[in-house]
N, C-alpha and C positions, 0 to 999 in steps of 0.2 A: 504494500500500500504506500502511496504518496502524500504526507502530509505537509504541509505549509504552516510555519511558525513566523511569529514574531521576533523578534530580535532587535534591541536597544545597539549603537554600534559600538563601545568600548569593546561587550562579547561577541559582537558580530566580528569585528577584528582579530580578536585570540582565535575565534574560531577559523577564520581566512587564513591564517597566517600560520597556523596546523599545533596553536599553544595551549587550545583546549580541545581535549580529546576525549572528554566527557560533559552532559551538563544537565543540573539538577532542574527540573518541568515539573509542573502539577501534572497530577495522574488522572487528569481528566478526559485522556482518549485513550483508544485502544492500539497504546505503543507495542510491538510485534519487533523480533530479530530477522532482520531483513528488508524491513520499511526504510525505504527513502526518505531522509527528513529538507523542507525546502526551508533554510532559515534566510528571510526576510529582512533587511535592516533598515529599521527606523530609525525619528529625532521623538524623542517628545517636546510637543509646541501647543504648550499652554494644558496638559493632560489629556491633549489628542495625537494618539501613533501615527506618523506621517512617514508613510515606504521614500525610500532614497532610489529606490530603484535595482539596489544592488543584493544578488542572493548567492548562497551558498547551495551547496547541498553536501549531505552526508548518510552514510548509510548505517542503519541501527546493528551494533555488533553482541551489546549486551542489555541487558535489563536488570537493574538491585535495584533492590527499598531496604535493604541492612544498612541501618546509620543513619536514616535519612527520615524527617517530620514524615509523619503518616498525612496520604493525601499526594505524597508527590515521590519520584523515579528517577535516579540516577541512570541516565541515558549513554553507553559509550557509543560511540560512532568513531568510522572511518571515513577516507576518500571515498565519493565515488568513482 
């Protein structure tokens, strides 16, 4: 599956740049190993997400909730 996320650009950057290679998401979709993640990079301008136009993608390698607030998924991903 193909999912399209948000993403603020500090971590949309770590992510581009290959320095984050996992990232904590509420568990409010049905994350799968081997889903496509499309991240998205916004500004916030004024408390509205505003796309820059620039996306990532990566691909879901693992899935943990050990260690992490219930409600939300430590996400690892690779290149696609």
């Amino acid at each position: 599956m193909e999912i399209d996320l948000k993403c603020y650009s500090p971590r949309f950057r770590e992510i581009r740049a290959g320095l984050r290679s996992s990232d904590i998401r509420p568990y409010d979709r049905d994350f799968n190993v081997g889903d496509i993640l499309h991240f998205h990079e916004g500004e916030n301008n004024q408390g509205v997400f505003e796309k820059t136009g620039e996306v990532e993608s990566r691909k879901v390698i693992l899935l943990d909730q050990f260690g992490v607030q219930q409600g939300y998924i430590n996400i690892f991903m690779e290149k696609v």
